[in-house]
N, CA, C and O of each residue as an XYZ file, in Angstrom:
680
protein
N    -118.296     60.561     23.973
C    -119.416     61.364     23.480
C    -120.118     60.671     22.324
O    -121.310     60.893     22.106
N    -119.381     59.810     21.556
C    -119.934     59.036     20.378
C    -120.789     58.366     21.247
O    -121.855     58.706     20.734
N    -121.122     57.616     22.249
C    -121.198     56.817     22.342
C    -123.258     56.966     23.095
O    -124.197     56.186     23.259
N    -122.884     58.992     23.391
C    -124.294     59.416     23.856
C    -124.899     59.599     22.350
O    -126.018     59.288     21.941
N    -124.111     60.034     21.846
C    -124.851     60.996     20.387
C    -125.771     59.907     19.843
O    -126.940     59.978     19.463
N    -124.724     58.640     19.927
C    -125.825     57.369     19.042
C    -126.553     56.926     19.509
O    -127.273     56.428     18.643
N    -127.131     56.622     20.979
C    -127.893     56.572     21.799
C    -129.598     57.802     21.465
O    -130.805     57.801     21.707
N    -128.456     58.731     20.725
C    -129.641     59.795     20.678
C    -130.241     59.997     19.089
O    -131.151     60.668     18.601
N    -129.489     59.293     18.695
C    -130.520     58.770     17.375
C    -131.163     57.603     17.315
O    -131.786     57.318     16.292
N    -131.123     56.829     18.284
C    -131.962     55.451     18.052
C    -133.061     55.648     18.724
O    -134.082     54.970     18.603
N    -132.846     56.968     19.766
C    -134.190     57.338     20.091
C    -134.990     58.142     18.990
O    -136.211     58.084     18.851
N    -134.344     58.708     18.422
C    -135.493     59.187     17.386
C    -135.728     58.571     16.740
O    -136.857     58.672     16.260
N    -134.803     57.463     16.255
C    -135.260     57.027     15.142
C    -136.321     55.601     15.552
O    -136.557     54.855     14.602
N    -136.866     55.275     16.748
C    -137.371     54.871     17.735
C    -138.954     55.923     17.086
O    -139.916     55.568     16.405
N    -138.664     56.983     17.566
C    -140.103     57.614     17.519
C    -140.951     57.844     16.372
O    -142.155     58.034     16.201
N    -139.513     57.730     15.353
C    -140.083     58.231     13.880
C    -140.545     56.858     13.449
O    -141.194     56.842     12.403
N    -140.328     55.668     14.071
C    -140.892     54.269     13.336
C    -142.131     54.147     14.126
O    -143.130     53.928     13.441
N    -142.314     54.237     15.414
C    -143.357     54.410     16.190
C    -144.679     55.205     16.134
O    -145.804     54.708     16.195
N    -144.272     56.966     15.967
C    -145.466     57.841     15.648
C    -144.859     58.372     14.746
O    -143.754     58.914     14.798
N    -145.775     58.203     13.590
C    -145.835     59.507     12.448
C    -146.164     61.018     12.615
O    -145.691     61.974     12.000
N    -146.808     60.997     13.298
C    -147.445     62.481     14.229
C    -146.626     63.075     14.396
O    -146.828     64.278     14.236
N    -145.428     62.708     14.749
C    -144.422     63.221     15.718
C    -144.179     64.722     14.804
O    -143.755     64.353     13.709
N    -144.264     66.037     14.819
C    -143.457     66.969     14.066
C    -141.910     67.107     14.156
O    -141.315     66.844     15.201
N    -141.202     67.576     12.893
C    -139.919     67.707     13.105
C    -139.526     68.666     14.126
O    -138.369     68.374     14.428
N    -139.983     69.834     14.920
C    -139.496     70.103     15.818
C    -140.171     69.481     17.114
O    -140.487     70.515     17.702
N    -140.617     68.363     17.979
C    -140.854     67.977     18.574
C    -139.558     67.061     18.789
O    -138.968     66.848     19.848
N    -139.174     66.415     17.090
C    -138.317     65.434     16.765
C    -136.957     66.240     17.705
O    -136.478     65.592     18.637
N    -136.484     67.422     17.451
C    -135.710     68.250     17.480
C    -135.505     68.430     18.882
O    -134.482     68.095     19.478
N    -136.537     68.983     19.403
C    -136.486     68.927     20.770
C    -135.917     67.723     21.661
O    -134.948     67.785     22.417
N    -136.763     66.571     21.396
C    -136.319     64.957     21.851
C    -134.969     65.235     21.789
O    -134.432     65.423     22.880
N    -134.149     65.324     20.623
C    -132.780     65.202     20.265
C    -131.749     66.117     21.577
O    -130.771     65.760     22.233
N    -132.743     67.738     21.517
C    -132.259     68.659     22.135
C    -132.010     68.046     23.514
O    -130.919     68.145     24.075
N    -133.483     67.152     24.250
C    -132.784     66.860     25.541
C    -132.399     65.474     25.968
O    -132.461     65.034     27.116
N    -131.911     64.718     24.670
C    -131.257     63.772     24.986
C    -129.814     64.195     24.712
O    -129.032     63.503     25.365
N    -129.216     65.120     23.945
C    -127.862     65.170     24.099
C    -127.490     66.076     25.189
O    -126.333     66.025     25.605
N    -128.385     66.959     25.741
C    -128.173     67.543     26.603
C    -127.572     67.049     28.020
O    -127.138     67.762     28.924
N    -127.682     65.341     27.963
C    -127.360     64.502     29.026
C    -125.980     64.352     29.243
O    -125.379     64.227     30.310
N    -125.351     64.397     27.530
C    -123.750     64.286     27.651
C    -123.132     65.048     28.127
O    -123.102     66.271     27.991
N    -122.523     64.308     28.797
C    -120.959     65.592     29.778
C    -119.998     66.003     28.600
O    -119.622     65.315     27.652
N    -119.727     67.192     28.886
C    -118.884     68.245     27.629
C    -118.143     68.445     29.018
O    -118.486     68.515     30.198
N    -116.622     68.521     28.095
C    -115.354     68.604     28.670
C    -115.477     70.067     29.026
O    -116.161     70.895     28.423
N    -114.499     70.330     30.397
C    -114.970     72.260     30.945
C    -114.129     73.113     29.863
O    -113.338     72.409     29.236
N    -114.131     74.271     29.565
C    -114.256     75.303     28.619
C    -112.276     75.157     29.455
O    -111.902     74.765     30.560
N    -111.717     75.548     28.571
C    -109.889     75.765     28.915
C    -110.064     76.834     30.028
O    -109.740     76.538     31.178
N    -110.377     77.608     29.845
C    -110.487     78.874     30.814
C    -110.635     78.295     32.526
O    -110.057     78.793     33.492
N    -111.685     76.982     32.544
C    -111.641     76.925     33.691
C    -110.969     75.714     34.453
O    -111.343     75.247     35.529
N    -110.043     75.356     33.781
C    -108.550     74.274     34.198
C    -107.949     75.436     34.861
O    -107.920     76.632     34.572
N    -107.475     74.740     35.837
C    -106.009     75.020     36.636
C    -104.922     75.603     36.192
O    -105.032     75.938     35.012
N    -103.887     75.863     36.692
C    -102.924     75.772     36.704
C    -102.035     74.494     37.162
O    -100.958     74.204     36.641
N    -102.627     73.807     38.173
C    -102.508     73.167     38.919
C    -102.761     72.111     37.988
O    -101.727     71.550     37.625
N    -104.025     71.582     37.393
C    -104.514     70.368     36.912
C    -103.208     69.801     35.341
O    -102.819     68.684     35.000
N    -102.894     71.293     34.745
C    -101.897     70.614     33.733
C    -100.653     70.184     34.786
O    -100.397     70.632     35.903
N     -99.912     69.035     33.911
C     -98.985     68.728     34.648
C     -97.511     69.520     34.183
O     -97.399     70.246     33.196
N     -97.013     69.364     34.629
C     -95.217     70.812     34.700
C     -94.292     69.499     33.808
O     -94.077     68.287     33.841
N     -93.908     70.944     32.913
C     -93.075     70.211     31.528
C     -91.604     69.968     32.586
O     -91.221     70.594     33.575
N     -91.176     69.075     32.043
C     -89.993     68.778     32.775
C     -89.022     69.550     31.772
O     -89.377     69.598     30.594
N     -87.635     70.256     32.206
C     -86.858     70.260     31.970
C     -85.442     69.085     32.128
O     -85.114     68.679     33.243
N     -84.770     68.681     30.965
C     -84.009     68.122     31.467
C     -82.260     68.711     30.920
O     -81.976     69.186     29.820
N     -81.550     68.531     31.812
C     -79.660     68.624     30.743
C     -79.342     68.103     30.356
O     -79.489     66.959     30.787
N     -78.778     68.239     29.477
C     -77.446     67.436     28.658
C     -76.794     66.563     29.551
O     -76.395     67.184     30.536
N     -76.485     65.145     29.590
C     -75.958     64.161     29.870
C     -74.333     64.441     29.996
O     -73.607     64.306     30.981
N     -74.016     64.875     28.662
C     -72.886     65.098     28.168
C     -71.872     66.307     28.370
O     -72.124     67.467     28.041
N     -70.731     65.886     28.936
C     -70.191     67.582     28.772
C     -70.262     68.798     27.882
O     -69.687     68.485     26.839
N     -70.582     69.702     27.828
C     -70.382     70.837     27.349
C     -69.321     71.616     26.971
O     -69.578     72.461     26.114
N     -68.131     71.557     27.403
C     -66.557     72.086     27.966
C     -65.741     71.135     27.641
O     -66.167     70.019     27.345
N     -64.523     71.417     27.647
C     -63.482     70.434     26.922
C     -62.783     70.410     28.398
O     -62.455     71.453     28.965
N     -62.590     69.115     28.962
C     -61.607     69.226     29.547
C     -59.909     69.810     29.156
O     -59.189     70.363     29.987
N     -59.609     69.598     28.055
C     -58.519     70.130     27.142
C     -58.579     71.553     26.609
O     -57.930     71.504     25.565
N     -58.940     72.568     26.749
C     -59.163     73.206     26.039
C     -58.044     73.619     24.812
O     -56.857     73.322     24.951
N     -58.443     74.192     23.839
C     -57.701     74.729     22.300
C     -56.838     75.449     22.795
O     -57.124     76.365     23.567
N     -55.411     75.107     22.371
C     -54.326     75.817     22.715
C     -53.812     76.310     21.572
O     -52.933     75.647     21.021
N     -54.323     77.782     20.880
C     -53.325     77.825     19.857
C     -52.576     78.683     19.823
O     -52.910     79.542     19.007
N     -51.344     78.959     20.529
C     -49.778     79.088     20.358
C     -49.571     77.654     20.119
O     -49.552     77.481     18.901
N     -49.370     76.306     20.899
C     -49.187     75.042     20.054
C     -49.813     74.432     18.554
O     -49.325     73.766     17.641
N     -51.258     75.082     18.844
C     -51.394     74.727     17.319
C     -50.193     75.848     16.397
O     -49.193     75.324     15.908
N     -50.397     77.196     16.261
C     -49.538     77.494     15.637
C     -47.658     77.159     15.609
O     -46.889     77.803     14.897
N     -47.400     76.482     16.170
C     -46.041     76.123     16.118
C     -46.118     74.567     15.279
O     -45.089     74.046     14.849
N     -47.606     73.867     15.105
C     -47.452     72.685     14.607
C     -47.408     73.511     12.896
O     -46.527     73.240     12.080
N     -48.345     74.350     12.669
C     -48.808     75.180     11.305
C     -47.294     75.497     10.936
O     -47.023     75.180      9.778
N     -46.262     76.043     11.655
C     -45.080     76.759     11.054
C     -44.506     75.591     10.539
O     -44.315     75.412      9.336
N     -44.025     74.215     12.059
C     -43.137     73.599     11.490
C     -43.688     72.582     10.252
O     -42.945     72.050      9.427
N     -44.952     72.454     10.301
C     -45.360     71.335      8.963
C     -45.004     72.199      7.330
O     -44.407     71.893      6.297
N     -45.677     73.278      7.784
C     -45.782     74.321      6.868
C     -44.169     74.462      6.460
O     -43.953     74.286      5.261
N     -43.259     74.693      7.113
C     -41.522     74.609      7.071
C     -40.689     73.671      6.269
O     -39.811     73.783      5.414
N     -41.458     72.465      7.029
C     -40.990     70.957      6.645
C     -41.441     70.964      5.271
O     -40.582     70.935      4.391
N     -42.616     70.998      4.973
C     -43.122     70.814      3.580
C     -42.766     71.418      1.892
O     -42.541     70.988      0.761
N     -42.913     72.843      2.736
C     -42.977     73.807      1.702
C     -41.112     74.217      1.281
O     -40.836     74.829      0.250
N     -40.297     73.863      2.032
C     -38.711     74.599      2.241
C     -38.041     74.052      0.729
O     -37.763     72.866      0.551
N     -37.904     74.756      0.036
C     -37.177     74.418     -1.358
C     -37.832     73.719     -2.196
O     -37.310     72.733     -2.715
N     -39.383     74.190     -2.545
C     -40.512     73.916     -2.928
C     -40.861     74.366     -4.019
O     -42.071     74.209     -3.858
N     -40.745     74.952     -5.348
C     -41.048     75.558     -6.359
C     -42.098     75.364     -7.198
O     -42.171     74.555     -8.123
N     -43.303     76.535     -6.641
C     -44.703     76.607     -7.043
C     -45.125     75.873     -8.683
O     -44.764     76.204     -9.812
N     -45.887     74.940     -8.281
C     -46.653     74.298     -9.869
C     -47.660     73.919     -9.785
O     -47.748     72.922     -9.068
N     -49.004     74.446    -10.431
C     -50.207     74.232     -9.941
C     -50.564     72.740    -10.348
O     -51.475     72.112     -9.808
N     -49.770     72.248    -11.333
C     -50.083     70.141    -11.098
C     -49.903     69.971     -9.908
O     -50.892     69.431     -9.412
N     -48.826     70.241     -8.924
C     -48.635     69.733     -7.410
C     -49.267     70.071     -6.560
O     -49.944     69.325     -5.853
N     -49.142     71.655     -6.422
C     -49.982     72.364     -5.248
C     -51.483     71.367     -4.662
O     -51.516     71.000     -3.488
N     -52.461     71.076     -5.483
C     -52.965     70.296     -4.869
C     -53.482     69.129     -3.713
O     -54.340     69.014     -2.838
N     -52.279     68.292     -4.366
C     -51.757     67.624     -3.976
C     -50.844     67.445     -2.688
O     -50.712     66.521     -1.885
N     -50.236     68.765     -2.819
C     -49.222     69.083     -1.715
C     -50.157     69.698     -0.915
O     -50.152     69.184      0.204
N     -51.196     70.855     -1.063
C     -52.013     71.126      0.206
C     -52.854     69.689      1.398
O     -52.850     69.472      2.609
N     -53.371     69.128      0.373
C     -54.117     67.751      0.924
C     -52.900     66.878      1.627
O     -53.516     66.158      2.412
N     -51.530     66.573      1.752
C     -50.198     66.010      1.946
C     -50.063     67.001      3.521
O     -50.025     66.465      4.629
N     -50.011     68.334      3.318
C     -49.708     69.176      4.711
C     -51.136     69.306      5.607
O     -51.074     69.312      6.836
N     -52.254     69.396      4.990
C     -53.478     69.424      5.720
C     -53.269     67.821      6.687
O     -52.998     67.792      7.887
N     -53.428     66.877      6.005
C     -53.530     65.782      6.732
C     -52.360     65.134      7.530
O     -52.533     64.055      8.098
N     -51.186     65.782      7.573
C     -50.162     66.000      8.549
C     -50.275     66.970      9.798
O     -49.611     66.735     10.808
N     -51.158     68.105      9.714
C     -50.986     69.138     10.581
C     -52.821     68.494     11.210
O     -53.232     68.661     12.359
N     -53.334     68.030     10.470
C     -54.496     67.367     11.336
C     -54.169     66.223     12.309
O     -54.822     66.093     13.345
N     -52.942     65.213     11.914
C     -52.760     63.994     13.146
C     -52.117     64.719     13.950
O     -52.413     64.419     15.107
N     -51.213     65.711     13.872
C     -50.409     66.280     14.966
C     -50.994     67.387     15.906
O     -50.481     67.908     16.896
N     -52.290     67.614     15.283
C     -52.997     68.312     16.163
C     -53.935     67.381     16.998
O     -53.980     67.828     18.144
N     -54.656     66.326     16.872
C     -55.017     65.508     17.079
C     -54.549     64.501     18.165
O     -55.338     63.759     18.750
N     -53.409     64.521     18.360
C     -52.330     64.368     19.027
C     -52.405     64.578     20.263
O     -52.486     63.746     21.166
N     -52.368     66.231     20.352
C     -52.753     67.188     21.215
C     -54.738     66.889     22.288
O     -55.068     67.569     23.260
N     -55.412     66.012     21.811
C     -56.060     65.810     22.146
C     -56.918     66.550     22.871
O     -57.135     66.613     24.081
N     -57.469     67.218     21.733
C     -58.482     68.575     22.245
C     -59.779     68.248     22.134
O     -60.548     68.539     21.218
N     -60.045     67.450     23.391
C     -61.966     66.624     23.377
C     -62.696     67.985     23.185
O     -62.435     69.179     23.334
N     -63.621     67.303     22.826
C     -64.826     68.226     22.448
C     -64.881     69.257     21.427
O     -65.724     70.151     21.350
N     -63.745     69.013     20.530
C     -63.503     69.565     19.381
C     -63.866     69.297     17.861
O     -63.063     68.426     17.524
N     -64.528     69.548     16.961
C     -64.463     68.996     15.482
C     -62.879     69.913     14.605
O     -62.909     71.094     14.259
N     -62.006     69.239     14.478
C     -60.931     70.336     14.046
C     -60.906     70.141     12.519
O     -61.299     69.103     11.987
N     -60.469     71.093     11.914
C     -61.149     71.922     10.276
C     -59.440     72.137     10.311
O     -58.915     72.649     11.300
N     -58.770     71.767      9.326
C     -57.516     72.405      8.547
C     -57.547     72.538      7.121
O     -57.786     71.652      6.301
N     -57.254     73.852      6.899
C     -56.800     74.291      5.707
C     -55.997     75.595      4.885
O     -56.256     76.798      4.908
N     -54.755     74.724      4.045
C     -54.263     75.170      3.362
C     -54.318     75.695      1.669
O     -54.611     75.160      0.600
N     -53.890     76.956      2.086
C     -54.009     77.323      0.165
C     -52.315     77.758      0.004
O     -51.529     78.226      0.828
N     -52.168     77.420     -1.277
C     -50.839     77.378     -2.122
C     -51.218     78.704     -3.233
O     -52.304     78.699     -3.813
N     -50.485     79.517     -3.395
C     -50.757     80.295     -4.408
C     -49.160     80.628     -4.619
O     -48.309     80.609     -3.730
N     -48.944     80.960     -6.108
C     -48.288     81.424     -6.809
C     -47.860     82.907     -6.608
O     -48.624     83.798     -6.979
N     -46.488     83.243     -5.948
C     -46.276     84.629     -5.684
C     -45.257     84.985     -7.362
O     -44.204     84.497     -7.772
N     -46.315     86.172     -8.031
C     -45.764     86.742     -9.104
C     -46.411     88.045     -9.293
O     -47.234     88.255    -10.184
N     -46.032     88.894     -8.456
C     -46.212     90.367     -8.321
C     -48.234     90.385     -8.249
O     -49.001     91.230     -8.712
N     -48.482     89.357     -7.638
C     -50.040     89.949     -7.271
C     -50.164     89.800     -5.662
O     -49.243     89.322     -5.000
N     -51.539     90.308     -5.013
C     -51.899     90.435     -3.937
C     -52.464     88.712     -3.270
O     -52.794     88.000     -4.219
N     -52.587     88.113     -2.117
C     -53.504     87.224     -2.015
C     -54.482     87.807     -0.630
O     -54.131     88.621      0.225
N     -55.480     87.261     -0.725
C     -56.630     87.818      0.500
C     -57.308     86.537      0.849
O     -58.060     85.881      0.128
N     -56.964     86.308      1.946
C     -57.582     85.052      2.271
C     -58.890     85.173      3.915
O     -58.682     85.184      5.128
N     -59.888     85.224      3.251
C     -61.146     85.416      4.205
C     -61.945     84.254      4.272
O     -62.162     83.494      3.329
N     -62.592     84.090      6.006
C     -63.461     82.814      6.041
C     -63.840     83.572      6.989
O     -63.366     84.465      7.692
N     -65.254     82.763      6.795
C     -66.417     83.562      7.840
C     -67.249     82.718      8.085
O     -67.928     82.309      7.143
N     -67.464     82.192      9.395
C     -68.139     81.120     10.394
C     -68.980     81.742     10.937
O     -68.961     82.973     10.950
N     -70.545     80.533     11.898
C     -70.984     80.860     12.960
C     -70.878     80.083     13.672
O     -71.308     78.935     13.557
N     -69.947     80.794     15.066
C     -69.440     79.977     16.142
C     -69.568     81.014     17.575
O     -69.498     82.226     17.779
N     -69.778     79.873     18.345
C     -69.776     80.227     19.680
C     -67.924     81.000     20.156
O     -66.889     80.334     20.192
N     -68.043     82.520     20.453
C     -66.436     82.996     21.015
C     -65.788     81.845     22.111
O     -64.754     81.184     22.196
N     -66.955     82.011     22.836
C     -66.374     81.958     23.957
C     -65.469     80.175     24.240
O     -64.593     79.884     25.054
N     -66.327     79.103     22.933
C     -65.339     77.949     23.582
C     -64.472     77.592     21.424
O     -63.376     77.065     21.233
N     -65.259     78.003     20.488
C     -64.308     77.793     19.090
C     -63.310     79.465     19.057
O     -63.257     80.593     19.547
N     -62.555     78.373     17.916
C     -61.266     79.151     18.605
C     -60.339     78.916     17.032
O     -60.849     78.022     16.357
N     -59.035     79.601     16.347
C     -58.581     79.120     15.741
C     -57.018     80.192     15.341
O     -56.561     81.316     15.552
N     -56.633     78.675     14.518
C     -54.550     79.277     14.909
C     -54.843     79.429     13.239
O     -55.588     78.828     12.465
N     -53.887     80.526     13.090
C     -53.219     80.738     11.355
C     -51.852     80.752     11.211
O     -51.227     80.818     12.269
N     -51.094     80.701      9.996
C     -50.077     80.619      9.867
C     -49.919     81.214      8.573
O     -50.929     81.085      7.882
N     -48.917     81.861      7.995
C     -48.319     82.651      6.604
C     -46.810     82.144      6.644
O     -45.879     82.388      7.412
N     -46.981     81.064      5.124
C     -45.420     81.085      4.898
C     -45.392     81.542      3.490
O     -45.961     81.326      2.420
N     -44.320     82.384      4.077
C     -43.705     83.456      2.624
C     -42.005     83.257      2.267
O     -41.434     84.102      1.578
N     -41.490     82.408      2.651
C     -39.902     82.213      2.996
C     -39.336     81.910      1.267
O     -38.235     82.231      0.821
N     -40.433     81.220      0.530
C     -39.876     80.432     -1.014
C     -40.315     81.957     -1.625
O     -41.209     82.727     -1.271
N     -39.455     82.038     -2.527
C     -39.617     83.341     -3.616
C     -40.647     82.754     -4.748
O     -40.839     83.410     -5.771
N     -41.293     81.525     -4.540
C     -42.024     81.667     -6.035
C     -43.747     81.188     -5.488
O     -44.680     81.138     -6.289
N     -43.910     80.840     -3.851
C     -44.925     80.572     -3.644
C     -45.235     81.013     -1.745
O     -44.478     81.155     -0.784
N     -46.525     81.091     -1.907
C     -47.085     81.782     -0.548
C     -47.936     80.789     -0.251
O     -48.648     80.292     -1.123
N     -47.958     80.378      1.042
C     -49.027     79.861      1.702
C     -49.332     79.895      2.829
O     -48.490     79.948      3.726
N     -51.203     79.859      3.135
C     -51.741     79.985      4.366
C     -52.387     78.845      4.525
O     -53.028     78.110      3.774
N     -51.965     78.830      6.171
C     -52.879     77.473      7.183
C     -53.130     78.081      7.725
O     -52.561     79.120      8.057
N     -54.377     77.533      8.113
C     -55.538     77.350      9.239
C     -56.274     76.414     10.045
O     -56.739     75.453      9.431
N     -56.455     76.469     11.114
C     -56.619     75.264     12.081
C     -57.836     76.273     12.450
O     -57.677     77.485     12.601
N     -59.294     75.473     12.594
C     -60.387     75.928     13.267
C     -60.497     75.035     14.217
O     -60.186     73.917     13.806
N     -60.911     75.071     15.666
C     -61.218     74.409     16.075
C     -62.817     74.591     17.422
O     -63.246     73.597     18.009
């Protein structure tokens, strides 16, 4: 369209070097039916359906589904015995606890791991708290799909001076 429009000023500007006479709406007119020549694209309304072309859909390449799926009665039997092994004649001190959660987390993560549950990101964690006549409440709150994340807990209360919970998300 650039290419009529400028076409349609060299005609005027053609007439205006040529006749002085010329009035500005004569000028106007000229203009009127030289752009009138350019083809204007049709109004949306009167395209097809047909003429746009169809968005492709495509899938995922990749599985969706675990061939393995999350088994947790095995995860929870890895949570007891690490949790067992670790904690058994253990006497709560918040210099260690730390330390000792990060020590059982990354034990109960290779042995779950192990287990080889594709299509999984697996999340472990332990808290150590001090049992001395108070309550503990331990809440986590995700957004996850039911139907394929999934996750094991565990409560060890066996030492008289400390409580702890694992958790395996997976």
């Amino acid at each position: 369209t650039g290419k009529f429009l400028g076409s349609a000023l060299n005609i005027t500007n053609r007439y205006r070097a040529n006749s002085s006479s010329l009035s500005k709406v004569s000028l106007a007119i000229t203009n009127l039916k030289v752009i009138q020549n350019v083809p204007l694209p049709p109004p949306i309304s009167a395209m097809l359906a047909s003429d746009v072309p169809p968005i492709c859909k495509f899938l995922p390449t990749y599985r969706l589904c675990s061939r393995n799926p999350f088994n947790r009665e095995a995860c929870e039997v890895i949570l007891r015995e690490s949790m067992d092994k670790s904690l058994q004649g253990v006497e709560y001190s918040s210099y260690f606890a730390p330390s000792l959660c990060q020590q059982i987390c990354e034990d109960i993560k290779s042995r779950v791991k192990e287990l080889k549950f594709d299509r999984y990101k697996i999340i472990v964690t332990v808290t150590i708290g001090e049992r001395y006549m108070q309550g503990l409440k331990a809440i986590s709150q995700f957004l996850w799909d039911p139907e394929k994340d999934s996750y094991a807990s565990c409560i060890y209360d066996a030492s008289p001076s400390l409580v702890a919970v694992g958790t395996i998300y997976a």
